[in-house]
C-alpha positions in Angstrom: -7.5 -13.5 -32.3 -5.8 -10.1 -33.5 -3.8 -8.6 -30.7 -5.0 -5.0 -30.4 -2.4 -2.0 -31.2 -2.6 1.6 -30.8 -0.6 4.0 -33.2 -0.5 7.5 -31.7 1.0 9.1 -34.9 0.0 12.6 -36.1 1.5 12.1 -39.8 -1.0 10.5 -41.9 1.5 9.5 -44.2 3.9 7.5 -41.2 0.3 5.7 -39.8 -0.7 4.3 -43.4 3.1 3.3 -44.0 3.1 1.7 -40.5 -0.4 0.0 -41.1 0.8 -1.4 -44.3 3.7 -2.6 -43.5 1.5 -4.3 -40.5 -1.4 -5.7 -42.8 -0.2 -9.7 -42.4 0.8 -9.1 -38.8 -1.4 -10.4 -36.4 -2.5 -7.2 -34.9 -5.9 -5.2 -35.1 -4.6 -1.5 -35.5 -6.0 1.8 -34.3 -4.6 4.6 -35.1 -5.1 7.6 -32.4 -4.0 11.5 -34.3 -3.2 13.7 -31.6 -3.2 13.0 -27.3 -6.7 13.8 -27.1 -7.7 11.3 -29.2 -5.5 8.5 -27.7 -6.1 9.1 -24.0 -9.9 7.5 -24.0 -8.6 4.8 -26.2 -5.5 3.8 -23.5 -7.8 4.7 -20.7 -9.9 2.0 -22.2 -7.6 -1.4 -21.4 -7.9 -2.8 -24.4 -4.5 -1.6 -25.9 -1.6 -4.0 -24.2 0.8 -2.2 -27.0 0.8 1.2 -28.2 3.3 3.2 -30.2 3.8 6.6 -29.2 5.1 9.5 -31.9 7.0 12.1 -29.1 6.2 14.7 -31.8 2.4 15.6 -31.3 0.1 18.3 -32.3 0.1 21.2 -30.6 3.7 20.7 -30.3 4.6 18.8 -33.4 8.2 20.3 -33.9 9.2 19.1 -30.0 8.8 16.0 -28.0 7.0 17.7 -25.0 3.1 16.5 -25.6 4.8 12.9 -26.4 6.5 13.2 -23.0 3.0 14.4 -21.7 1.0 11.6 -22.6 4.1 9.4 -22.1 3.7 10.2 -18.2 -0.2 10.4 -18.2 -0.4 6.8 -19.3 1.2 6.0 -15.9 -2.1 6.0 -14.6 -4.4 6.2 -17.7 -3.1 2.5 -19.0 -0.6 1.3 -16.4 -0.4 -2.2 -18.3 -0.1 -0.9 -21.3 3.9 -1.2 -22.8 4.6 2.2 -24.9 7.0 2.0 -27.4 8.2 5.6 -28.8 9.0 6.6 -32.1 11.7 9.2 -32.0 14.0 10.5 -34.6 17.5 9.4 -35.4 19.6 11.8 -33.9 16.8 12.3 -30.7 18.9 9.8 -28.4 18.5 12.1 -26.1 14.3 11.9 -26.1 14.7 7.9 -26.5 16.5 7.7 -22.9 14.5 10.1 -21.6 11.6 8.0 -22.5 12.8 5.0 -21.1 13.2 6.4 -18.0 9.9 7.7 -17.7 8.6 3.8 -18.2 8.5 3.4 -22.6 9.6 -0.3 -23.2 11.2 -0.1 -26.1 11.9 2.7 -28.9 12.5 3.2 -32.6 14.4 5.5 -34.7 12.9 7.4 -37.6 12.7 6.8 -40.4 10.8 3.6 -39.5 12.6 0.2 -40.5 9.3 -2.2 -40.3 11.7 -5.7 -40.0 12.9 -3.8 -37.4 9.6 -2.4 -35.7 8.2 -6.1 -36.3 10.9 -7.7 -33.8 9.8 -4.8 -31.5 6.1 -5.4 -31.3 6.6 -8.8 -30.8 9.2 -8.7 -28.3 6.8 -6.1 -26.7 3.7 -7.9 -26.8 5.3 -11.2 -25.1 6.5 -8.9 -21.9 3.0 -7.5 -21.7 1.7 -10.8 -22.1 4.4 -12.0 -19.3 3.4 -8.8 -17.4 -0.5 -9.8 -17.6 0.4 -13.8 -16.2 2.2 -12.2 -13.4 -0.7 -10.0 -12.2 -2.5 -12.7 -12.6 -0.3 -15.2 -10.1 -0.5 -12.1 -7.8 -4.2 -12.3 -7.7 -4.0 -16.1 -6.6 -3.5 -14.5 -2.9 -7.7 -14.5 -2.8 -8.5 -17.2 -5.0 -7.2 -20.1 -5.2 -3.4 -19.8 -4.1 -4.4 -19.8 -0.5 -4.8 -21.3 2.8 -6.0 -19.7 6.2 -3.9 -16.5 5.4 -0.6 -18.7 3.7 -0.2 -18.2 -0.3 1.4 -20.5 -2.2 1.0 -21.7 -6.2 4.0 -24.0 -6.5 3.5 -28.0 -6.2 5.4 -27.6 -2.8 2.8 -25.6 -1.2 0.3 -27.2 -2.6 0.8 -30.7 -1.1 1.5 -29.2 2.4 -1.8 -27.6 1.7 -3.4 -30.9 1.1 -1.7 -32.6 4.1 -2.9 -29.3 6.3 -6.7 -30.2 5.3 -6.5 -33.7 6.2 -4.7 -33.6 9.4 -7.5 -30.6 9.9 -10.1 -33.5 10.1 -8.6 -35.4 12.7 -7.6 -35.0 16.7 -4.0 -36.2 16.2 -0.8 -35.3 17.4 0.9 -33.0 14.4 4.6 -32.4 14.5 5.8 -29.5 12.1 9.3 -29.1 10.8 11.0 -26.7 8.8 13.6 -24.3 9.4 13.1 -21.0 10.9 11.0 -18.5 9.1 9.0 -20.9 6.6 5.9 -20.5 8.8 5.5 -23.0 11.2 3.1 -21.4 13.4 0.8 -20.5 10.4 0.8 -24.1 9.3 -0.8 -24.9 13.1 -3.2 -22.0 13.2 -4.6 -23.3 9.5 -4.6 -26.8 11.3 -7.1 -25.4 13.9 -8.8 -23.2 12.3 -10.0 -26.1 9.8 -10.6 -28.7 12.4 -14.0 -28.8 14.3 -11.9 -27.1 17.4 -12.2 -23.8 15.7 -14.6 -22.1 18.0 -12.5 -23.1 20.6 -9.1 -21.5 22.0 -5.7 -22.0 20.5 -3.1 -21.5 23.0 0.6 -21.0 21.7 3.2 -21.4 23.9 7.7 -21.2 23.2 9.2 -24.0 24.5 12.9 -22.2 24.5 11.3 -18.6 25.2 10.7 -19.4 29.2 13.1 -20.5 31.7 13.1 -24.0 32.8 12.1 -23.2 36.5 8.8 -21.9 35.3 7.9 -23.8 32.3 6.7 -26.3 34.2 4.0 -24.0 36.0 3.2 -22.3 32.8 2.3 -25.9 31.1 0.3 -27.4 34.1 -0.4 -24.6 36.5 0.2 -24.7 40.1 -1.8 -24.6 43.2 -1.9 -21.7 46.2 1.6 -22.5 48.0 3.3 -24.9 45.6 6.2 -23.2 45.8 7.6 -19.7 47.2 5.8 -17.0 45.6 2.3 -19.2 44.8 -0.2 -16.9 46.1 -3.0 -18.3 44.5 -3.8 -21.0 42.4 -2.4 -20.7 38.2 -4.4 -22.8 35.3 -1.4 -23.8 33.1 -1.8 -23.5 29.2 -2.6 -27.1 28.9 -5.9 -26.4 30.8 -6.8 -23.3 29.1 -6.7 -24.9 25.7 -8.6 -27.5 27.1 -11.5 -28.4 24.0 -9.4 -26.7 21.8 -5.7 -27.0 20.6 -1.9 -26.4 22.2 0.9 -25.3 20.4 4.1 -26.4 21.3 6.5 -24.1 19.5 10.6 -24.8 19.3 9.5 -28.5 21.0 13.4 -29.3 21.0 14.1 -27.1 23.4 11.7 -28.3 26.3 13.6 -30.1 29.2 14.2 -33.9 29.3 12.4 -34.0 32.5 8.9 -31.9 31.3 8.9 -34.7 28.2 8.3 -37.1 30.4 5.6 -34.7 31.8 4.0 -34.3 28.4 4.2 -37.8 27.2 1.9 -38.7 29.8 -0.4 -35.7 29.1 -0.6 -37.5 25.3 -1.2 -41.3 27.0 -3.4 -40.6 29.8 -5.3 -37.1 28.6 -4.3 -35.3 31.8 -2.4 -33.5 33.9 -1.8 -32.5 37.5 -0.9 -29.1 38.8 2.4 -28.0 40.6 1.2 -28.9 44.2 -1.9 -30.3 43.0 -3.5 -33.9 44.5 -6.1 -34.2 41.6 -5.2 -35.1 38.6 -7.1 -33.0 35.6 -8.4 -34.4 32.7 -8.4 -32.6 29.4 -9.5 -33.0 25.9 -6.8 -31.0 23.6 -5.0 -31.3 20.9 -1.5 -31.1 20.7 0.6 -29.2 17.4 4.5 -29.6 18.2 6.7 -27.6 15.8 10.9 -27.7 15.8 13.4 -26.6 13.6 15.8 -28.7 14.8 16.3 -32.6 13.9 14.5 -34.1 16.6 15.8 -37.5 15.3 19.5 -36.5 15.4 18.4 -34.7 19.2 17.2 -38.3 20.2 20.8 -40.0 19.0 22.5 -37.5 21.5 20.1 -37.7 24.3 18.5 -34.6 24.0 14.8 -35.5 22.8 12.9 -38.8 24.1 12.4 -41.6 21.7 8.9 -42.5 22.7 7.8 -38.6 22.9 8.8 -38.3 19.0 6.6 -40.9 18.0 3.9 -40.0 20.0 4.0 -36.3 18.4 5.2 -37.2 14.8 1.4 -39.2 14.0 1.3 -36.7 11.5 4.1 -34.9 10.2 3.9 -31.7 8.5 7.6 -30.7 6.8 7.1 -27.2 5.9 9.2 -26.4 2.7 12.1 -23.9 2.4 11.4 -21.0 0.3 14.2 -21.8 -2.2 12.3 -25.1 -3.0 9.0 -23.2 -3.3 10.5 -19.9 -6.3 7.2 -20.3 -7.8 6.2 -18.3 -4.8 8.2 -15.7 -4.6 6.9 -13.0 -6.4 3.1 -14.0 -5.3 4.5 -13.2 -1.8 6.9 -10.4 -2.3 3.8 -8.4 -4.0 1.6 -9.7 -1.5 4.2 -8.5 1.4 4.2 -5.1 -0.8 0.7 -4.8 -0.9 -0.4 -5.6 2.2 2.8 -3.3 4.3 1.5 0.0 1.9 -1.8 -0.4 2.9 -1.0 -0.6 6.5 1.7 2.4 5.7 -1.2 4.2 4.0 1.6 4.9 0.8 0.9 4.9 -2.2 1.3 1.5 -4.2 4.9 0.1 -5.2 6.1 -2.1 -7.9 9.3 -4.0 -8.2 11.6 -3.2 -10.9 12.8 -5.8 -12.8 16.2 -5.7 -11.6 14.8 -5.9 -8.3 12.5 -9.1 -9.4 15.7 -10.8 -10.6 17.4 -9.9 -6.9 14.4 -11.8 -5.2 14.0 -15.0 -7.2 17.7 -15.3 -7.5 18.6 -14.8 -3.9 19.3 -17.6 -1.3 16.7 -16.7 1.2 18.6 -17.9 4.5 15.6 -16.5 6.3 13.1 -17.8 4.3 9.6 -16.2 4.0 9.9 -13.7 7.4 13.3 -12.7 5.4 11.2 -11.8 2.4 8.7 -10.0 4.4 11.2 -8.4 6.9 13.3 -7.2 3.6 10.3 -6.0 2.2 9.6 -3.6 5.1 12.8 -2.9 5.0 12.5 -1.3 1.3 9.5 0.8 2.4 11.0 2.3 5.0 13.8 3.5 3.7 12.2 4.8 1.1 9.3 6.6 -1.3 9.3 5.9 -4.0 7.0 3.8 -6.8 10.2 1.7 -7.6 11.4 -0.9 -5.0 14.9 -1.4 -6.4 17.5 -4.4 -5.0 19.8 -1.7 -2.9 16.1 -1.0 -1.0 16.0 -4.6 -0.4 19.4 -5.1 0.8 20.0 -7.1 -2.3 22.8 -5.5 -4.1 23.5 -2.1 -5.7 21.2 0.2 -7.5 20.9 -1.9 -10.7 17.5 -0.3 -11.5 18.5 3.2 -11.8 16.5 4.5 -15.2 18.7 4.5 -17.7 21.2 7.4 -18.0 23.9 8.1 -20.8 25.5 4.8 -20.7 22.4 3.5 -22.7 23.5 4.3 -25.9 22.4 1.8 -28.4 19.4 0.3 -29.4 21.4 -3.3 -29.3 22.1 -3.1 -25.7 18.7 -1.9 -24.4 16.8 -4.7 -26.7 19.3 -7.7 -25.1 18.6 -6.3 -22.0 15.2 -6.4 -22.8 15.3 -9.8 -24.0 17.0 -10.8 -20.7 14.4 -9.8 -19.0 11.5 -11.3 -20.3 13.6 -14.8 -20.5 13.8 -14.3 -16.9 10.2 -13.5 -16.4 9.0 -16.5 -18.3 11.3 -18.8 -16.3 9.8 -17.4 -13.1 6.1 -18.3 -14.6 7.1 -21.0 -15.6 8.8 -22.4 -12.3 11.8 -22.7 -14.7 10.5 -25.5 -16.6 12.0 -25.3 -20.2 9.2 -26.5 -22.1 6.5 -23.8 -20.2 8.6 -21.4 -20.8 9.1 -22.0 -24.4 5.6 -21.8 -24.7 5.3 -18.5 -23.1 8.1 -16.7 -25.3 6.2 -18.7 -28.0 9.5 -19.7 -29.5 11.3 -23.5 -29.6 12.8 -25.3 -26.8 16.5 -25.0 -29.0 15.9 -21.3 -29.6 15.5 -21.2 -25.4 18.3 -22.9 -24.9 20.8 -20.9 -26.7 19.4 -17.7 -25.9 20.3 -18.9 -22.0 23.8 -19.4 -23.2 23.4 -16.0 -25.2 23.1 -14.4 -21.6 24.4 -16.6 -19.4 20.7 -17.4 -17.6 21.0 -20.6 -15.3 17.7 -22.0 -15.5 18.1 -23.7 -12.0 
């Protein structure tokens, strides 16, 4: 199938040479005479490329109704990549252009080799552009889990683990480090199991001082102890029928392990103070960061407890070993915050896209949101940049005089898409071959061109 072009070109004479010089391309052309003609046609959707003449009737001799419609498409046909045709010694108007969101430009008079490379260099970032909106849109179909997202193979087995511990009653130990989303992974637990109608109780084993965990995990009885004025239900008892969470499970004291192991033998409890035991039906989610198993080598964590909470296990991926996700989360994050914000939407600019799927992520996915809400506070704009994410300098500034040549705007260009298809791809090779429709060998060098690690 023909991929479909628009030619905004009031010159009859430059639209027949460009459609001529086009005719054994694969592209169904349209060509569009003046702005009033071309805005129904980009409004449409069914242009991914267009090519935009700056000079247009009723201002042929200047580039303003180019620049007009150049801005209008913003919203007219925000997919749609613009490519301007400006004169030779316009550099000025070819920046200018850039900056106000044309992907690519040529100089008149029209070189068609050259204009050739640029439609299909343009085409493929659409195309790139399109995939990516489509990954975003996994968030409501089928990239999600009880409120988590996640497309890579990663999340995707932890997502399969979460449904079948979902349809049983045993003890499920999370681990992962801090901010993968431990306590997400054992509300999706509960809300799948056949305890759903009934309370989930979440409780931090490190957040409350030892001298009252005790009472806030079994309750305690009128006068157990100075200060009891009446009688407490602990959180074991009010998540009775339904489920517990233990959060940060490392940290709970040697002596209220022993306490809990029996709660997971026996199915029951007894109150601070209390002289009848209770017995409960509850399930029991643990979660750590820690290495419970190096904990039980230095004393710290009981042996028998571990075993009794690790039936199933549930190891919750960092989000370096999930970069597939990345971007379906940091546009979720973006979404989702200007919504609640009531702001206008935000994009990422590409600069800013490399920042996220090339940074470390220490703090995993609350990082990514946190730096997220970060960027929208400190700022309006439509562009998240990396300096609004904390992630480096202002390396998405539109371009100002130092873009000079055609040559360094197209290898940046060609950069980025690279770097795009590698994301889609999860930076398999062969994917992204496919995407760039080019051979694995051409791939390869043009990652040593630009020194693109594909790890």
């Amino acid at each position: 199938m023909k991929k479909k072009l628009l030619i905004i070109e009031d010159e009859p004479s430059v639209a027949k040479q460009i459609r001529w010089g086009l005719m054994d391309a694969p592209y169904d052309i349209t060509i569009a005479g003046d702005a009033t003609q071309a805005k129904p046609l980009l409004a449409s959707g069914a242009f991914p490329v267009a090519t935009l003449d700056l000079g247009l009737p009723p201002h042929p001799d200047t580039p303003r109704q180019g620049f007009e419609l150049l801005e209008a498409t913003t919203s007219l046909a925000p997919h749609t990549r613009i490519i301007v045709i400006t004169g030779n010694a316009e550099e000025k108007n070819a920046v200018k252009a850039i900056a106000l969101g044309a992907a690519d430009f040529c100089a008149k008079p029209i070189d068609l080799k050259l204009l050739r490379i640029i439609l299909a260099r343009t085409f493929k970032l659409q195309s790139l552009e399109a995939a990516n909106r489509e990954l975003r849109k996994q968030r409501t179909q089928g990239g999600s889990l009880c409120g988590m997202l996640g497309v890579s193979p990663a999340m995707t087995r932890v997502f399969e683990q979460i449904k079948n511990a979902s349809r049983t009653d045993y003890p499920v130990l999370i681990t992962g480090n801090t901010g993968t989303g431990k306590e997400m992974v054992a509300h999706a637990v509960h809300q799948l199991s056949h305890r759903a109608d009934q309370a989930m109780v979440i409780i931090n084993c490190g957040a409350i001082p030892e001298n009252l965990l005790e009472s806030e995990l079994f309750g305690h009885e009128k006068g157990a102890f100075t200060g009891a004025v009446r009688r407490q239900i602990g959180k074991f008892e009010q998540a009775d029928q339904g489920t517990i969470f233990l959060d940060e499970i490392g940290e709970l004291p040697l002596p209220l392990q022993v306490k809990i192991l029996r709660v997971l033998q026996e199915s029951a409890i007894d109150r601070l103070g209390g002289k009848k035991t209770v017995n409960l039906n509850v399930r029991i989610i643990a979660a750590t960061h820690t290495n419970l198993e190096d904990d039980i080598k230095q004393g710290r964590f009981r042996e028998d407890l571990f075993y009794r909470l690790n039936v199933v296990p549930l190891k919750i991926p960092d989000l370096t070993a999930r970069r597939e996700d990345i971007l379906l989360l940091a546009f979720h994050f973006l979404q989702t915050e200007s919504q609640n914000l009531r702001r206008k939407p935000a994009t990422f600019s590409p600069a800013a896209i490399d920042a996220l799927t090339t940074h470390a992520w220490p703090g995993n996915v609350r990082e990514l949101e946190n730096r997220i809400r970060r960027a929208l506070g400190s700022t309006m704009d439509k562009i998240i940049i990396p300096g609004d994410l904390g992630l480096g300098e202002n390396a998405a500034t539109p371009p100002g005089p130092k873009l000079t040549t055609l040559k360094k705007a197209r290898e940046r260009a060609e950069k980025d898409v690279i770097r795009r298809a590698l994301i889609l791809s999860g930076n398999n090779i062969s994917q992204a071959a496919r995407l760039l429709e080019t051979s694995r060998p051409t791939l390869h060098d043009l990652l040593k061109k630009h020194a693109i690690n594909p790890n």
